[in-house]
The first five atom37 places (N, CA, C, CB, O) and aatype in JSON, in Angstrom:
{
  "aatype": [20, 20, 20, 20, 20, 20, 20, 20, 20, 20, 20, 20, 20, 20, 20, 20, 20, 20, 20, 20, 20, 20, 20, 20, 20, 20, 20, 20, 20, 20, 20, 20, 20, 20, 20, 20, 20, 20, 20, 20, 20, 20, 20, 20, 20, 20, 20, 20, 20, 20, 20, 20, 20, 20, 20, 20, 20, 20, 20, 20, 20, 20, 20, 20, 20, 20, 20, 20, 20, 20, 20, 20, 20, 20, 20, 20, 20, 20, 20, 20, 20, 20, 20, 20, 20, 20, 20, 20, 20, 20, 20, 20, 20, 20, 20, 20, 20, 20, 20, 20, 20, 20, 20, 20, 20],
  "atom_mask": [
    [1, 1, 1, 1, 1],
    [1, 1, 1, 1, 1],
    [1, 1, 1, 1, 1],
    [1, 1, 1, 1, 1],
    [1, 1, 1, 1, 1],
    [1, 1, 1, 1, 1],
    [1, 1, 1, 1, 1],
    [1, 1, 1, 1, 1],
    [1, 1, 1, 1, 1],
    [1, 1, 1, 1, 1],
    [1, 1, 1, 1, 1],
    [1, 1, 1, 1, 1],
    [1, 1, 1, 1, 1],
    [1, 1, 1, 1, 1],
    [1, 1, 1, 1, 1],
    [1, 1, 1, 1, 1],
    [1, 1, 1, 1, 1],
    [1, 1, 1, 1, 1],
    [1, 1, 1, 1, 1],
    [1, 1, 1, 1, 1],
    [1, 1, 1, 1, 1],
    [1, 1, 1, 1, 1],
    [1, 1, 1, 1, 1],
    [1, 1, 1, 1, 1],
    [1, 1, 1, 1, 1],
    [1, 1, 1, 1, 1],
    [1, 1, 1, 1, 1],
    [1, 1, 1, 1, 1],
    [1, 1, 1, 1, 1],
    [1, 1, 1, 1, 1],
    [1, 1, 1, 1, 1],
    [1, 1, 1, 1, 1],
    [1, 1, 1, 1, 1],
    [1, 1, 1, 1, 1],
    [1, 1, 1, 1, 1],
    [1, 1, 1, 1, 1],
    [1, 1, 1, 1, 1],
    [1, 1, 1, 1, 1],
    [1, 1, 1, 1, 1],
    [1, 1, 1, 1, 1],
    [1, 1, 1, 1, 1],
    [1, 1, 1, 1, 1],
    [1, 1, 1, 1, 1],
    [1, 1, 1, 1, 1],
    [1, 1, 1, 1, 1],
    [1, 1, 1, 1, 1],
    [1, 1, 1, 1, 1],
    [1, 1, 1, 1, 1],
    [1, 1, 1, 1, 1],
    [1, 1, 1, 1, 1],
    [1, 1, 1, 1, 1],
    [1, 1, 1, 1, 1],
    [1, 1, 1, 1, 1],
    [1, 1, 1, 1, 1],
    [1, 1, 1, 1, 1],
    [1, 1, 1, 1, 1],
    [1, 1, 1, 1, 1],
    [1, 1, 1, 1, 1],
    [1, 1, 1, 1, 1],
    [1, 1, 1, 1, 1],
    [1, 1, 1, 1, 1],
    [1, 1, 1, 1, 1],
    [1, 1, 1, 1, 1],
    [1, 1, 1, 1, 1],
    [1, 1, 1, 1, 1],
    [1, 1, 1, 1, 1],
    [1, 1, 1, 1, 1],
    [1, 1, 1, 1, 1],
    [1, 1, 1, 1, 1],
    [1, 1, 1, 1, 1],
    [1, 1, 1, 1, 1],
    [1, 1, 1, 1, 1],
    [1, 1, 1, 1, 1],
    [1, 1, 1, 1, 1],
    [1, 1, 1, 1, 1],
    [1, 1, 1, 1, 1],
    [1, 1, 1, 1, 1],
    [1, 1, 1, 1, 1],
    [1, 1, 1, 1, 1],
    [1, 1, 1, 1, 1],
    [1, 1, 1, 1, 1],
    [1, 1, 1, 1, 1],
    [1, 1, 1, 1, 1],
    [1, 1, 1, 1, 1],
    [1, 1, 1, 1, 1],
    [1, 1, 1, 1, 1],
    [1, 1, 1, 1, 1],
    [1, 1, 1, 1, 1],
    [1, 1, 1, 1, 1],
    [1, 1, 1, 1, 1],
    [1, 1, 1, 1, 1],
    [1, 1, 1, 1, 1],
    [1, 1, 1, 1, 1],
    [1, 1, 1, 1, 1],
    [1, 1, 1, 1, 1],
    [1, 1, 1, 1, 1],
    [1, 1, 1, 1, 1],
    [1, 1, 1, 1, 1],
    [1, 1, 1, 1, 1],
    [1, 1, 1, 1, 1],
    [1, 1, 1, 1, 1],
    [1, 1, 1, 1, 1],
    [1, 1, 1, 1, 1],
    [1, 1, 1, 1, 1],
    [1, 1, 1, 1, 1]
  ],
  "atom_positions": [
    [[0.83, -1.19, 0.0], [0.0, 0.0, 0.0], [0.87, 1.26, 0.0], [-0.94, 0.0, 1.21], [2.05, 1.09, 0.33]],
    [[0.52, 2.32, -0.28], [1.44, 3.59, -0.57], [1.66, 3.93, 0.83], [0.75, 4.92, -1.52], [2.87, 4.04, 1.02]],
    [[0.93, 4.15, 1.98], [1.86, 4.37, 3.17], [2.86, 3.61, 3.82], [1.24, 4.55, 4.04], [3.73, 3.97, 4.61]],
    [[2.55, 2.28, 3.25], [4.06, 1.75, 3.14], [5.13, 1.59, 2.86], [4.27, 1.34, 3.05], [6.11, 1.2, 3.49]],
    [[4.91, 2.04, 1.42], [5.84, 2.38, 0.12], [6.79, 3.56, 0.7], [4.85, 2.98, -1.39], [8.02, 3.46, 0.82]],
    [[5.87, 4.88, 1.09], [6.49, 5.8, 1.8], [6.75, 5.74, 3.02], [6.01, 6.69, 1.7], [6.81, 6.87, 3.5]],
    [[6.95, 4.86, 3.83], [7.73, 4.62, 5.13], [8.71, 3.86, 4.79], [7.02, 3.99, 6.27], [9.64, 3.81, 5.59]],
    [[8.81, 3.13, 3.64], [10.04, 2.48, 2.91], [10.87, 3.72, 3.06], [9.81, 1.91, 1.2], [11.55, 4.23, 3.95]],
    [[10.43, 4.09, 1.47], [11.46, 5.64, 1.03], [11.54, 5.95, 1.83], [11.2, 6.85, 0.25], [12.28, 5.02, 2.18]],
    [[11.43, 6.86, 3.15], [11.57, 7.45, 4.26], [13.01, 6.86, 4.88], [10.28, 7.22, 5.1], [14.12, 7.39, 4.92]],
    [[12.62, 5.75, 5.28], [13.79, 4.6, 6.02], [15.17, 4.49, 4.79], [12.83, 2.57, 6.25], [16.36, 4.75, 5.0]],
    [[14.67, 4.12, 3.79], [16.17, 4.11, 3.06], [16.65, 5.3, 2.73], [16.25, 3.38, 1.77], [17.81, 5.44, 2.33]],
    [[15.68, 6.42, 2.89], [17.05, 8.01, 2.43], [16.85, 8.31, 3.52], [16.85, 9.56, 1.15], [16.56, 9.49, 3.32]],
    [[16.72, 8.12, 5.13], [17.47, 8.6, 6.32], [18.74, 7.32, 6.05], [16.39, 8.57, 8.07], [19.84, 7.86, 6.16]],
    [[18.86, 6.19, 5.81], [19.83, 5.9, 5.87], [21.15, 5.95, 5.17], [19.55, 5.26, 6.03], [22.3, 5.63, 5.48]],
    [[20.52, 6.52, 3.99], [21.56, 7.07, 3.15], [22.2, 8.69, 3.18], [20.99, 6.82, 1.87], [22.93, 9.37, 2.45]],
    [[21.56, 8.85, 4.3], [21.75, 10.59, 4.38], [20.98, 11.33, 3.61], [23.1, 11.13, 3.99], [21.49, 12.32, 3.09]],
    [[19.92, 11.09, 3.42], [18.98, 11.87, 2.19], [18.15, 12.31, 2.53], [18.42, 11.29, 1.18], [17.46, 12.95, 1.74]],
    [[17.78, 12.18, 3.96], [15.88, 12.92, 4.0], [15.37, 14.11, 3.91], [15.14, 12.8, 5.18], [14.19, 14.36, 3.64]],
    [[16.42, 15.07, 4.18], [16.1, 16.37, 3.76], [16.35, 16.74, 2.14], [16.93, 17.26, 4.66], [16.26, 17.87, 1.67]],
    [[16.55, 16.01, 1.7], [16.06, 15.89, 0.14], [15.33, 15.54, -0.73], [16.43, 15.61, -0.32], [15.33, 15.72, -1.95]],
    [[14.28, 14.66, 0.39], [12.8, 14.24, 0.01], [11.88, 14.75, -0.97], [12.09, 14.38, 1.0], [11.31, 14.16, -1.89]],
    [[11.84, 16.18, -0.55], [10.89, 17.02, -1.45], [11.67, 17.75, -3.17], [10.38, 18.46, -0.26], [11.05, 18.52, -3.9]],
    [[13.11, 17.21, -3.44], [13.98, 18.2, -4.2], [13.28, 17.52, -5.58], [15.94, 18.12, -3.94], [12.4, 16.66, -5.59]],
    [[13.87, 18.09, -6.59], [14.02, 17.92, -7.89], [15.09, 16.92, -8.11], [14.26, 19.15, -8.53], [16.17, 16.96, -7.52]],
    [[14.67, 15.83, -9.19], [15.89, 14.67, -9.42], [16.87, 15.8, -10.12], [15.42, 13.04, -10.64], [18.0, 15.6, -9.69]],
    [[16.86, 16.9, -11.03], [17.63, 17.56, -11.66], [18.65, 18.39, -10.58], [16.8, 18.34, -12.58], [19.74, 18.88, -10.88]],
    [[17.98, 18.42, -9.14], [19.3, 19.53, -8.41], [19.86, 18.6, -7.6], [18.83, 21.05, -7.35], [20.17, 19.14, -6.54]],
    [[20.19, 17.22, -7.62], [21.05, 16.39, -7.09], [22.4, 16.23, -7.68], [20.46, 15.28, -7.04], [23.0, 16.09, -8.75]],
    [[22.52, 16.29, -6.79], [24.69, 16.1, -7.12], [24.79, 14.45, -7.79], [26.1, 16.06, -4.87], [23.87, 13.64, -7.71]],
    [[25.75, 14.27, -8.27], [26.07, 13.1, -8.62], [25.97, 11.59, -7.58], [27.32, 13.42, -9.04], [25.62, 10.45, -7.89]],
    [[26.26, 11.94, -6.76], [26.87, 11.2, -5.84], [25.04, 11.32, -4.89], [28.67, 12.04, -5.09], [24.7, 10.22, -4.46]],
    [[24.3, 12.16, -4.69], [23.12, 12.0, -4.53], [22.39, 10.92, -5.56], [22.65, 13.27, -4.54], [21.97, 9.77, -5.55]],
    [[22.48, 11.65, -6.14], [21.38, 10.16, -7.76], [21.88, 9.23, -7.62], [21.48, 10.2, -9.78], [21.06, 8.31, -7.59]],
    [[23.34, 8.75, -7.44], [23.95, 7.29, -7.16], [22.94, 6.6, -6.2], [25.56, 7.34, -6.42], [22.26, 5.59, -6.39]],
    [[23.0, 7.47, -5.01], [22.8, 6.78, -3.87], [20.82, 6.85, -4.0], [23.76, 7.68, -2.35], [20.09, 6.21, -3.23]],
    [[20.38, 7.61, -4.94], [18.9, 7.2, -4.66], [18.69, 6.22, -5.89], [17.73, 8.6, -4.62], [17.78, 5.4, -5.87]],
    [[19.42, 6.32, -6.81], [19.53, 5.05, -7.73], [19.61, 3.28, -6.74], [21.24, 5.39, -8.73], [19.2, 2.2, -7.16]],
    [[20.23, 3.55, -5.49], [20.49, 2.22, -5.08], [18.96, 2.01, -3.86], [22.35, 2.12, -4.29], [18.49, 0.96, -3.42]],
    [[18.54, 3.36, -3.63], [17.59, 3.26, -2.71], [16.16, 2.99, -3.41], [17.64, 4.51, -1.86], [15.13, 2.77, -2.78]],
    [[16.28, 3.04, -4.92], [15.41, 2.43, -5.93], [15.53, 1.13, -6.42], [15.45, 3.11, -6.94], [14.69, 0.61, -7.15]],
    [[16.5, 0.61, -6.06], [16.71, -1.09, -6.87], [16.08, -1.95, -5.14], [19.28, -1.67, -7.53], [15.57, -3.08, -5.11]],
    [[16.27, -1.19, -4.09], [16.22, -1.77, -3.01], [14.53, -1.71, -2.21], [17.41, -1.1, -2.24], [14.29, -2.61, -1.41]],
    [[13.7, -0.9, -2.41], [12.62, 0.3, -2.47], [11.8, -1.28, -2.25], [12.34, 1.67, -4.2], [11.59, -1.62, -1.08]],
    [[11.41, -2.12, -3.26], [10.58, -3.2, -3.06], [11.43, -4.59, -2.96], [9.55, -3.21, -4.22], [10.94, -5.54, -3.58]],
    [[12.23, -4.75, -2.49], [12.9, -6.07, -1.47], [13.02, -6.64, -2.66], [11.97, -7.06, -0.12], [12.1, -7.46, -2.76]],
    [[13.81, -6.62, -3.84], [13.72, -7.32, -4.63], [14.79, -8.79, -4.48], [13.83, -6.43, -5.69], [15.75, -8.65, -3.72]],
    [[14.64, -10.03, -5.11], [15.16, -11.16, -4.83], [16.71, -10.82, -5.1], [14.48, -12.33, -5.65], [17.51, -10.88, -4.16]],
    [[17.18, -10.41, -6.51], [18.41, -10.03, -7.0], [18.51, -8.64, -7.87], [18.87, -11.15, -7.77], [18.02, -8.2, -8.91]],
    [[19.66, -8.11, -6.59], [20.31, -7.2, -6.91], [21.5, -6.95, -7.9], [20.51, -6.96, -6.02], [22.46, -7.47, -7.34]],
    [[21.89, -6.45, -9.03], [23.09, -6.31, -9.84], [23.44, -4.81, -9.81], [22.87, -6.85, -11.33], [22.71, -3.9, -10.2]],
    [[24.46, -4.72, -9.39], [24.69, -3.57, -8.72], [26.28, -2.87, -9.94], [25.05, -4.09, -6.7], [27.22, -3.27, -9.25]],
    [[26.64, -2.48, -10.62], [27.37, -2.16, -11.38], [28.08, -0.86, -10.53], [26.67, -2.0, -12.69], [27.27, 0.07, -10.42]],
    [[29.37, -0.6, -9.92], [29.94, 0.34, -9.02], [28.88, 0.91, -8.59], [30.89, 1.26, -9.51], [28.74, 2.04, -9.04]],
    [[27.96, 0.49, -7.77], [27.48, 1.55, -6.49], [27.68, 2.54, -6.03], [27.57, 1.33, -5.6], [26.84, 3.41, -5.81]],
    [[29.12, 2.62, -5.77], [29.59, 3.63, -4.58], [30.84, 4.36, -5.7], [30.34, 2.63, -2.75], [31.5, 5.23, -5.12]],
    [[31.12, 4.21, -6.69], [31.7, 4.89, -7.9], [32.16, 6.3, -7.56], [30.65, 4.96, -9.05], [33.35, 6.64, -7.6]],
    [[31.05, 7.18, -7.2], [30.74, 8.61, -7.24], [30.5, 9.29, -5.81], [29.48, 8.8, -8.12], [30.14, 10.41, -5.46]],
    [[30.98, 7.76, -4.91], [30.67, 8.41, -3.2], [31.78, 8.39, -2.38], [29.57, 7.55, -2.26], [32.63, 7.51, -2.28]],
    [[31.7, 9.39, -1.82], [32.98, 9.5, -0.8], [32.61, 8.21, 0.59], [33.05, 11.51, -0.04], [31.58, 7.55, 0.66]],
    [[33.8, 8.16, 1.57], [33.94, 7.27, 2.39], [32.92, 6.89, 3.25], [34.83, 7.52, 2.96], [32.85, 5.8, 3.81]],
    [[31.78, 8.19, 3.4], [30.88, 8.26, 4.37], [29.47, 7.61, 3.46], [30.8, 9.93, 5.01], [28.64, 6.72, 3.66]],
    [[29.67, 8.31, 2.72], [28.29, 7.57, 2.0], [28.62, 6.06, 1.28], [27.64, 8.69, 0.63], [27.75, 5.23, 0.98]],
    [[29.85, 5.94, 1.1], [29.89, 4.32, 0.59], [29.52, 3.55, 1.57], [31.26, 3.73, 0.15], [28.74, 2.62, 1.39]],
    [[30.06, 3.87, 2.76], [29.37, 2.85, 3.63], [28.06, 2.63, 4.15], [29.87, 2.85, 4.53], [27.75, 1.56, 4.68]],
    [[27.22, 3.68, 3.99], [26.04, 3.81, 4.37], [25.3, 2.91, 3.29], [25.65, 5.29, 4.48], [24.57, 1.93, 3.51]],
    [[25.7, 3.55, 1.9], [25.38, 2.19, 0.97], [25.81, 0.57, 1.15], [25.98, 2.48, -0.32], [25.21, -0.49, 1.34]],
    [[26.84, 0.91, 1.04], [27.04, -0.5, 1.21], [26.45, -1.58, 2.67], [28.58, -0.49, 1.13], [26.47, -2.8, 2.8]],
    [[26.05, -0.68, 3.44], [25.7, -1.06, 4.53], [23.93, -1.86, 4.16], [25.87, 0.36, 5.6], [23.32, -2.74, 4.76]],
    [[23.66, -1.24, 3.2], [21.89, -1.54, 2.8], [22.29, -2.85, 1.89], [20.81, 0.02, 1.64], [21.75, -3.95, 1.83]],
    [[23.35, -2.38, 1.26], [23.25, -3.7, 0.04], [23.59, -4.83, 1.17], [24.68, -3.65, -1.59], [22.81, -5.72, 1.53]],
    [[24.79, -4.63, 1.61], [25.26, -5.94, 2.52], [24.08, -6.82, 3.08], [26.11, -5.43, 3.87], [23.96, -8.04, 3.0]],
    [[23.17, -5.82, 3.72], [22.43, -6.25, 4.45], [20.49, -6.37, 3.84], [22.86, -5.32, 5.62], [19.41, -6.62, 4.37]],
    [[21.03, -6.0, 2.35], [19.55, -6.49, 2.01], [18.84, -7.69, 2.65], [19.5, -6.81, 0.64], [19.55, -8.41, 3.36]],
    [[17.81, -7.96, 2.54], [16.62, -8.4, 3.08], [16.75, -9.53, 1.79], [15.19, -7.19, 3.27], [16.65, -9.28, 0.59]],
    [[17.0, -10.77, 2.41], [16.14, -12.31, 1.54], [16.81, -12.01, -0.06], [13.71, -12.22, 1.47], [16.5, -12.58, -1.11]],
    [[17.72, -11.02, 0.14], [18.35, -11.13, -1.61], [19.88, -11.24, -1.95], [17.97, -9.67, -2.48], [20.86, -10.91, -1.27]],
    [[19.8, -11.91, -3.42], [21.33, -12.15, -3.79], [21.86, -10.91, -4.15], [21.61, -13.17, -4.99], [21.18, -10.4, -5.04]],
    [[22.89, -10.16, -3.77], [23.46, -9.35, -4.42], [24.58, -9.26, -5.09], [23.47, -8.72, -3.94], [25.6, -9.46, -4.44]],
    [[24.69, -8.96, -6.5], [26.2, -9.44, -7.31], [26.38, -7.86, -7.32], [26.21, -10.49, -9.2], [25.47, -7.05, -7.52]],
    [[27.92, -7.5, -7.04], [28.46, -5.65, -7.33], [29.52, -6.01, -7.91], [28.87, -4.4, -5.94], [30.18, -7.01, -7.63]],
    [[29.76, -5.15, -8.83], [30.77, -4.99, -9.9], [31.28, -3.89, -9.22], [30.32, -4.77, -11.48], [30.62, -2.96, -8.75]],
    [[32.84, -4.1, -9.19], [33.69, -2.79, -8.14], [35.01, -2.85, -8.82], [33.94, -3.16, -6.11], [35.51, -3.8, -9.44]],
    [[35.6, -1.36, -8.53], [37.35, -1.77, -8.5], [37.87, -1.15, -7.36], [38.34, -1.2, -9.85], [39.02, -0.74, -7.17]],
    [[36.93, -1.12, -6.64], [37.35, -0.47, -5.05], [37.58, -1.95, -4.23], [35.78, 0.69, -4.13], [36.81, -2.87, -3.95]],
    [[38.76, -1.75, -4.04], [39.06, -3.24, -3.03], [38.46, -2.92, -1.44], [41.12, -3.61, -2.84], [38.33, -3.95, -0.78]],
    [[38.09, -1.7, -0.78], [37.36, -2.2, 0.4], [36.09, -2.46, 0.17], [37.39, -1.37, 1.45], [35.67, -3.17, 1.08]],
    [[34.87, -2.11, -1.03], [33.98, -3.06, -1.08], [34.15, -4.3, -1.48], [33.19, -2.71, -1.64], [33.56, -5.01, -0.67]],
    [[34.51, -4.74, -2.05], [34.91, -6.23, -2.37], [35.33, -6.79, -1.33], [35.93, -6.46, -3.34], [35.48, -8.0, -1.39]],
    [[35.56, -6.25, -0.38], [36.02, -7.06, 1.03], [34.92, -7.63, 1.63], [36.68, -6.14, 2.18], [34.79, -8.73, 2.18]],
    [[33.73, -6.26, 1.35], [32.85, -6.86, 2.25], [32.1, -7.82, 1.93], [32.14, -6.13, 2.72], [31.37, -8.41, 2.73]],
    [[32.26, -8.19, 0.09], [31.5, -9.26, -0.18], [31.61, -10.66, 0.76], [31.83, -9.53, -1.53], [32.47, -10.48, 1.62]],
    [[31.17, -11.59, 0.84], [30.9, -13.03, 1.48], [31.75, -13.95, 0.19], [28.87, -13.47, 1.69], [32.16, -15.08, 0.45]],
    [[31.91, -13.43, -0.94], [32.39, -14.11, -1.99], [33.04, -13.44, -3.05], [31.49, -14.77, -2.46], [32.29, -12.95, -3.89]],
    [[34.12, -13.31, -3.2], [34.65, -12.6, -4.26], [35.55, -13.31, -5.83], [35.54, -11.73, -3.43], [36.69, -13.77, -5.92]],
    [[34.77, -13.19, -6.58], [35.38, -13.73, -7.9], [36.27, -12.19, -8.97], [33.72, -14.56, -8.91], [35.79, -11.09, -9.26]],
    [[37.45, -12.67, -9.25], [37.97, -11.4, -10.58], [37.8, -11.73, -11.41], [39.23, -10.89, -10.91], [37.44, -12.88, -11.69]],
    [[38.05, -10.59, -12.34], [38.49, -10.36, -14.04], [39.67, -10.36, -14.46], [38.16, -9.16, -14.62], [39.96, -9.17, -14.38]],
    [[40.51, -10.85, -14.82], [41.72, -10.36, -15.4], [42.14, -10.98, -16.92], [42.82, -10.69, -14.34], [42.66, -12.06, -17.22]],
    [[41.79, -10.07, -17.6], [42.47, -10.42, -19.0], [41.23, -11.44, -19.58], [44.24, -11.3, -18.83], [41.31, -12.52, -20.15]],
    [[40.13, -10.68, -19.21], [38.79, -11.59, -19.45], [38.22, -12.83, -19.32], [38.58, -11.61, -20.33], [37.3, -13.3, -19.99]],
    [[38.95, -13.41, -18.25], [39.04, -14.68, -17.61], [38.69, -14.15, -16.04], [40.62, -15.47, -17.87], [39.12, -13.19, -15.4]],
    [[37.75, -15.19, -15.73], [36.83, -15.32, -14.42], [38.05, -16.03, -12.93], [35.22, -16.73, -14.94], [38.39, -17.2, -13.08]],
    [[38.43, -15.51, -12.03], [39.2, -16.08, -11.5], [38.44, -16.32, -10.0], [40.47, -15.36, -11.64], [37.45, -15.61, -9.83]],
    [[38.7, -17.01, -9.19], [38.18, -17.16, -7.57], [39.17, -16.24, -6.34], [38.33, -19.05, -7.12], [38.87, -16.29, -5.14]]
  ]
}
């Protein structure tokens, strides 16, 4: 139901540092804002699997973790992130590379 929907949104942009940006325009967000409501949209309805292509790309130290803190801890879902930041990849549970277009463990 929509008052749920919006106690969702509510809960994921206080946790992303966003709630006083509730009411803005998608056009006066900083980069690194749209990242992070881009991830608070893939997450918004509990979806089973997440594919997450650099997440945290465009976020400084404080907001990567706040993200990464939602993905880690999604709810009942697989999440695959594509990174070249080696402290998220840490926090994966499983980490596979690329190198030279070969899949490594």
């Amino acid at each position: 139901n929509r008052s749920a929907a919006l106690a969702r949104a509510d809960e994921l942009l206080d946790k992303v540092g966003l709630s006083a940006r509730k009411h803005g325009k998608a056009s006066e967000l900083s980069i690194g804002e749209a990242q992070r409501v881009a991830v608070i949209r893939a997450l918004a309805n509990r979806p089973q699997l997440i594919l997450a292509d650099e997440p945290t790309g465009s976020l400084d130290a404080e907001s990567t973790a706040a993200v990464m803190a939602l993905l880690v801890g999604a709810e009942s879902a697989a999440v695959l992130i594509v990174t070249h930041d080696p402290e998220v990849a840490a926090q994966a549970s499983r980490t596979l590379r690329m190198r030279d277009g070969k899949l490594t463990s």
